[in-house]
C-alpha positions in Angstrom: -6.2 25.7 -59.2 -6.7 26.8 -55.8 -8.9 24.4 -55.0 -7.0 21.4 -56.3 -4.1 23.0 -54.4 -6.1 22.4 -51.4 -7.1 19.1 -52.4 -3.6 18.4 -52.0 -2.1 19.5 -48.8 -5.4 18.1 -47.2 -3.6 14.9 -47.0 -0.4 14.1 -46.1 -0.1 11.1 -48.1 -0.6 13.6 -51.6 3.0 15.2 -51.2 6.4 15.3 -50.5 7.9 17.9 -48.4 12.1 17.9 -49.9 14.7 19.2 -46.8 18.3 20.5 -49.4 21.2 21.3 -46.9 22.5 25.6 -47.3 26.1 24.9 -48.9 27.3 26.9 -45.3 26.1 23.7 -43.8 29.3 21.2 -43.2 27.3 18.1 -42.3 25.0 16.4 -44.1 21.4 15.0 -43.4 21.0 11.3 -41.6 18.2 9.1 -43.5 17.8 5.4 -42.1 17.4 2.9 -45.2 14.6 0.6 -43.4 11.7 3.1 -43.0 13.2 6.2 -44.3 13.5 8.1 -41.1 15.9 11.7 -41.2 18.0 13.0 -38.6 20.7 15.6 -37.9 23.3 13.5 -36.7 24.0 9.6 -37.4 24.1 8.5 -33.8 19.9 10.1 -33.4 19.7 7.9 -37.1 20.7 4.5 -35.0 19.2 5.0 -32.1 15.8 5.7 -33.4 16.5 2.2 -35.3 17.2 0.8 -32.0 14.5 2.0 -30.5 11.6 1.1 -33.0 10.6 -2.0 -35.2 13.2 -1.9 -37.6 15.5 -3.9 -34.5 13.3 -6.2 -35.2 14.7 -7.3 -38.7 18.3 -7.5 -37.2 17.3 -9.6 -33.2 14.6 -11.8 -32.2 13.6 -11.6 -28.7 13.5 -14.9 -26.8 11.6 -15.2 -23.2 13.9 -17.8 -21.1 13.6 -19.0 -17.8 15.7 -17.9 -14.9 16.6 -19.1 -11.1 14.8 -17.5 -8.7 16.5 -14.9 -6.4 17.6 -16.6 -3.4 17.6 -14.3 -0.4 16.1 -12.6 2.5 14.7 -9.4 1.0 13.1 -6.8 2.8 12.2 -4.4 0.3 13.1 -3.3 -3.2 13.3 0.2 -5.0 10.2 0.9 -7.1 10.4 4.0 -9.8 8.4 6.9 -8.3 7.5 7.9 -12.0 6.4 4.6 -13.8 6.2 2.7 -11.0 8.5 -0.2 -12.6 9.8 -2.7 -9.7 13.9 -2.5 -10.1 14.7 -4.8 -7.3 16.5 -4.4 -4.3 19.6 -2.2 -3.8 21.6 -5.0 -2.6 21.4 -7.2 -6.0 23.1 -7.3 -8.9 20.8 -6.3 -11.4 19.4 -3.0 -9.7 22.2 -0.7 -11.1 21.6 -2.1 -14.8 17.9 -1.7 -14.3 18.5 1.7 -12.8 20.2 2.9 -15.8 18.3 1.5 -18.5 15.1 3.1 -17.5 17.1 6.0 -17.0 18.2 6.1 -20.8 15.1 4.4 -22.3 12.7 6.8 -20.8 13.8 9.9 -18.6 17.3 10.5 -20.5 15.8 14.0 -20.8 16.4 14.0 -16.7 19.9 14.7 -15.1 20.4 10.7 -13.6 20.8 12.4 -9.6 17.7 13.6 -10.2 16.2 10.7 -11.5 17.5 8.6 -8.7 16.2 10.4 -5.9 12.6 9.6 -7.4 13.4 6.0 -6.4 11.3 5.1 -3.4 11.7 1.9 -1.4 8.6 -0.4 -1.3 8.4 -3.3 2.0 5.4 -4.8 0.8 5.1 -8.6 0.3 3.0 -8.2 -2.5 5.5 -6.5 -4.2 8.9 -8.3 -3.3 7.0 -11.3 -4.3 5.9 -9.4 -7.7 9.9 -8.7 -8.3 10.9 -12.2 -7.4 8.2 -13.3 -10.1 9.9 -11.3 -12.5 12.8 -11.9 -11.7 12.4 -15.6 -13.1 11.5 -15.1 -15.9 14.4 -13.3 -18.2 15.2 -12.5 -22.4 17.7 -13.4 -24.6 18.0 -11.7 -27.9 19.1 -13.7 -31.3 21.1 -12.2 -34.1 19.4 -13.0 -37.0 21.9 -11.5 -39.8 25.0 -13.5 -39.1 25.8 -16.4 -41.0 25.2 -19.8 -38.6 28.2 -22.6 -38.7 26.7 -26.2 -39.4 25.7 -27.8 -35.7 26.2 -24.4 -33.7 24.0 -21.7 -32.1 22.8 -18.5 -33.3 24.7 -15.6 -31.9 22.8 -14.4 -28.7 23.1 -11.7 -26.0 21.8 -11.5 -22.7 21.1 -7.5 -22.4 19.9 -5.0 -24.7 23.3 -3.2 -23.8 25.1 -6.2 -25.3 22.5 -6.1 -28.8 23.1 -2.0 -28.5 26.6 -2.0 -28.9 26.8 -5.0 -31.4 24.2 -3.4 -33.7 26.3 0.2 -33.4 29.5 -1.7 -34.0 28.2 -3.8 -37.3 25.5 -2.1 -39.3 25.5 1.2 -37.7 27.5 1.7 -41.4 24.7 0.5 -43.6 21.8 1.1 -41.7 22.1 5.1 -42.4 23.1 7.1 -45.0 24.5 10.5 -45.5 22.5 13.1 -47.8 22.4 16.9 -48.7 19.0 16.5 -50.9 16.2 14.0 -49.5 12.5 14.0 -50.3 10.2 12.8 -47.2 6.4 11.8 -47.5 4.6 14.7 -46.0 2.7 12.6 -43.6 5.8 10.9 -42.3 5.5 10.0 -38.4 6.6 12.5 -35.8 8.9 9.7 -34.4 10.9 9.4 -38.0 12.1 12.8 -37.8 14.4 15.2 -35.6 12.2 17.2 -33.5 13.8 20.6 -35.6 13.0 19.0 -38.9 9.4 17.8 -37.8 9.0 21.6 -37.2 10.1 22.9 -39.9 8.0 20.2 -41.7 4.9 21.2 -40.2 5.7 25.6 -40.7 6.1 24.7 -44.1 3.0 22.8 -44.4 0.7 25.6 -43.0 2.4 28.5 -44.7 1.7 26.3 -48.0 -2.1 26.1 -46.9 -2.4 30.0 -45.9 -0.3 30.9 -49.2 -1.7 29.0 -52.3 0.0 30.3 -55.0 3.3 28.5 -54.8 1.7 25.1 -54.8 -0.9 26.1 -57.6 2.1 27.1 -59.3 3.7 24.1 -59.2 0.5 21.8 -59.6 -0.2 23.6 -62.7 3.1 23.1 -64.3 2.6 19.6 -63.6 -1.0 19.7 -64.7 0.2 21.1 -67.8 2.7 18.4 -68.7 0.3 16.0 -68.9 -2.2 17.8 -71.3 -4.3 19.6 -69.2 -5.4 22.9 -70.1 -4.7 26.0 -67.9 -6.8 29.4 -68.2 -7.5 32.5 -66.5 -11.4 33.5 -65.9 -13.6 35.2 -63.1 -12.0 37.6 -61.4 -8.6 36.7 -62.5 -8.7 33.1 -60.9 -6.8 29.8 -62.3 -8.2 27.0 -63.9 -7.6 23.4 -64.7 -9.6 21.6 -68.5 -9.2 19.1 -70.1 -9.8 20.5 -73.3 -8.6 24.5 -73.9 -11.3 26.9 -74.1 -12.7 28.3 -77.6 -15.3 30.7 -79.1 -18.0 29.8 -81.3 -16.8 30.3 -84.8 -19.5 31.3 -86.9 -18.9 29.0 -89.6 -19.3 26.1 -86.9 -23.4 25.0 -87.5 -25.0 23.7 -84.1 -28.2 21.6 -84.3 -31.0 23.1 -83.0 -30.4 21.6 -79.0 -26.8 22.9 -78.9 -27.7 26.1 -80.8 -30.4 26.7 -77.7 -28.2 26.0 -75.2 -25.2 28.4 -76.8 -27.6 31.3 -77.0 -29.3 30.8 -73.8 -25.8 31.3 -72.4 -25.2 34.2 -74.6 -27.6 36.0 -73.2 -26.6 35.5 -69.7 -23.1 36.3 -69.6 -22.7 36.0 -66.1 -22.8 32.4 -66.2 -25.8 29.8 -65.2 -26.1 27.5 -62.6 -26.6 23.9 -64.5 -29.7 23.2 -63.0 -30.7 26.8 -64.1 -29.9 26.0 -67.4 -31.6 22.5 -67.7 -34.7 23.8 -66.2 -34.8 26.6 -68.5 -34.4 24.6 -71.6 -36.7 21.3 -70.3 -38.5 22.8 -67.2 -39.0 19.2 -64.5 -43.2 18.1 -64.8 -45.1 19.3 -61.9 -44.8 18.0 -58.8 -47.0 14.9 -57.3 -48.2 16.4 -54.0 -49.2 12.6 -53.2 -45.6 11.4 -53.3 -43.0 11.0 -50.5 -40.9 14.2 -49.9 -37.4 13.4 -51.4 -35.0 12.1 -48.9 -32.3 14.6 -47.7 -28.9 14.4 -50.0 -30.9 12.4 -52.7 -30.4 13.9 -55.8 -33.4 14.9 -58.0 -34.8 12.3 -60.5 -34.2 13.9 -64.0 -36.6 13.2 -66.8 -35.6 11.9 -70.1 -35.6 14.9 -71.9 -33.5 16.5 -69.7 -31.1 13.8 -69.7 -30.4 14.7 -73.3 -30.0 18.7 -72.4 -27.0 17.2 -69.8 -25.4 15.6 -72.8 -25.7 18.0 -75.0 -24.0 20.2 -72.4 -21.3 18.2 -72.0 -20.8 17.1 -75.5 -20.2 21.0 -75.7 -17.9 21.1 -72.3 -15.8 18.2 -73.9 -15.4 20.5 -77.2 -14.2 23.4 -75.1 -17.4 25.4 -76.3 -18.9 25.9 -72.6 -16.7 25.8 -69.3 -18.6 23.5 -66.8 -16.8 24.8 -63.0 -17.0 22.4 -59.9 -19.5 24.7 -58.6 -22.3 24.2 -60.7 -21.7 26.9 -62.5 -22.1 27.3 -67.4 -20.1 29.9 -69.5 -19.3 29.9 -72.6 -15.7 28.7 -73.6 -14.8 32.6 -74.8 -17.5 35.1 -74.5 -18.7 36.5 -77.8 -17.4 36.1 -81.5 -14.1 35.4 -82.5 -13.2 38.7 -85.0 -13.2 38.0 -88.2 -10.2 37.5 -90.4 -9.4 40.0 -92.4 -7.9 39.1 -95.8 -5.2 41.1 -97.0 -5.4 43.8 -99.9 -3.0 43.6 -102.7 -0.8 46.7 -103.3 -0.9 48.4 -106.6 1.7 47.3 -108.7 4.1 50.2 -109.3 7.5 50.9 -110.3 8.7 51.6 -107.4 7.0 50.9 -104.3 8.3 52.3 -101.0 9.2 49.9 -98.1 6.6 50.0 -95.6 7.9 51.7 -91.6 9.4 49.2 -90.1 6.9 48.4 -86.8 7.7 49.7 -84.0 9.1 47.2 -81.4 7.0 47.1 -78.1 9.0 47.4 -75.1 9.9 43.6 -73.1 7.7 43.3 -70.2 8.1 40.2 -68.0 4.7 38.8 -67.9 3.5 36.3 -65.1 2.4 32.9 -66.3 -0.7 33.4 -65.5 -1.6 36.4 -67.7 0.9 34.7 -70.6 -1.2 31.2 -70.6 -4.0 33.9 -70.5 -2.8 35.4 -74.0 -2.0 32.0 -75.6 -6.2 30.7 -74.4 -8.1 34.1 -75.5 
């Protein structure tokens, strides 16, 4: 169980990962309906919208031409961190460029200190560069609204403009409040607060050091389906399909089975399959004249030992044997099952005294493990 456990946290895409408010909280959890993102507060919820693909579904962004700046410019500001041309001081869009950078990429800046990073560039090149851009503008189109017979589809000029429209209509619908939410554990960084994306990722790795919750779990699960759980080697959990069972010794074997039963028998510490093929149809003698096997190729069985695998598993299927991921035989229960003992009629007498009343053991509380453990042996 252990292993499976592993199995699943390896991927994130095998589990959930479920965030449930403390009642001492007073505001809810933030999930965005279009790709499922969760936040602490609603206004994180829209702007991550706003700032990813999901805009997309509400504004389609239009490349338009524009006038070309008319002036005598002798330099414009440049961004000393990305290096983005914003234009000359003088003209009208340089504050609005100014501040959109600021909030789009360096809001984590105080904006003084973001301004004095703006350098002042006299090159041709670039005052050319800016007047290029300059011509060449965006419109965005609202693609949600209903469109009158013979007119245009809403537009805006500025991604201020489509910011406040989309806050003002569907910042409503677009999020939803919850105290309970399941997540994908392999959700993207960018679709979470940064405090839930760590608590996401503790709980992941405490899962993977400490396996016993999620094997817990996984079992229940398991179990619920008709899987088998049982207890062997040192204690350890497993997963069958079919429950463990000892040989009863009114069950008669034919002669292959019988072989392998008492070859395992004898050896109860287990054999390897291989072992146990080999020592019931040992593999012909090598051909020195043929080519060594390639590396990873498996072994060519022979036909005879073809039928010892079925037999084998015919026997793992019945619950007989237990066939582990690692290669490794043992019977289902080691030795016989106790025979039943019939029970001997009393003497017939007048009076017959009542029998003690047993003795009621004391209640433990037993783990599952060592309960499914009982109900198996």
């Amino acid at each position: 169980m252990f292993d499976a456990a592993r199995i699943v946290l390896a991927g994130g895409e095998r589990f959930n990962v479920r965030y449930l408010c403390a009642d001492t909280r007073p505001s809810p959890l933030f999930k965005t309906t279009a790709d499922g993102g969760l936040f602490l507060t609603r206004d994180e919820a829209v702007s991550h919208i706003l700032n990813s693909t999901v805009i997309d579904e509400y504004y389609r962004v239009e490349d338009i031409e524009l006038e070309v700046p008319k002036g005598d410019f002798k330099s414009v500001a440049v961004c000393g961190m990305s290096g983005e041309i914003l234009g000359p001081a003088s003209h009208h869009s340089y504050q609005t460029k100014l501040i959109r950078l600021h909030r789009e990429r360096f809001a984590n800046m105080p904006f003084e200190d973001f301004k004095r990073r703006v350098r002042s560039d006299t090159t041709p090149e670039t005052i050319e560069k800016w007047k290029e851009q300059a011509s060449k503008g965006r419109r965005w189109v609202y693609l949600k609204g209903e469109i009158a017979e013979g007119t245009e589809p809403q537009a805006f000029p500025t991604r201020a403009e489509v910011e406040a429209h989309f806050r003002r209509i569907h910042a409503a619908d677009s999020v939803i409040e919850l105290r309970d939410v399941n997540v994908a554990g392999g959700i993207d960084k960018s679709k979470l607060s940064h405090v839930l994306f760590i608590m996401l990722r503790n709980a992941v790795e405490n899962a993977r050091k400490h396996l016993f919750d999620i094997s817990q779990k996984l079992a229940a699960g398991l179990e619920r389906r008709g899987l088998k759980m049982f207890k062997r080697r040192s204690g350890k959990m497993f997963v069958s399909r079919v429950r463990p069972r000892a040989v009863d010794p009114s069950v008669v074997f034919s002669a292959p089975l019988a072989k392998i039963v008492e070859l395992l028998k004898q050896n109860s510490g287990g054999m390897h399959l291989h072992t146990l093929v080999e020592s019931i149809t040992p593999a012909p003698p090598k051909d020195e004249d043929a080519p060594p096997p390639v590396d990873g190729e498996a072994p060519k069985l022979t036909q005879q030992q073809m039928e010892v695998l079925k037999d084998i598993r015919w026997l793992a299927n019945e619950g007989y044997v237990i066939e582990y991921s690692d290669g490794m035989i043992f019977l289902g229960v080691q030795g016989e099952p106790a025979p039943v003992k019939k029970a001997e009629e009393a003497p017939k007498t007048e009076k017959t005294e009542k029998p003690a009343k047993a003795r009621k053991a004391p209640k433990t509380i037993a783990p599952i493990v060592d309960v499914l453990e009982d109900v198996f042996e």
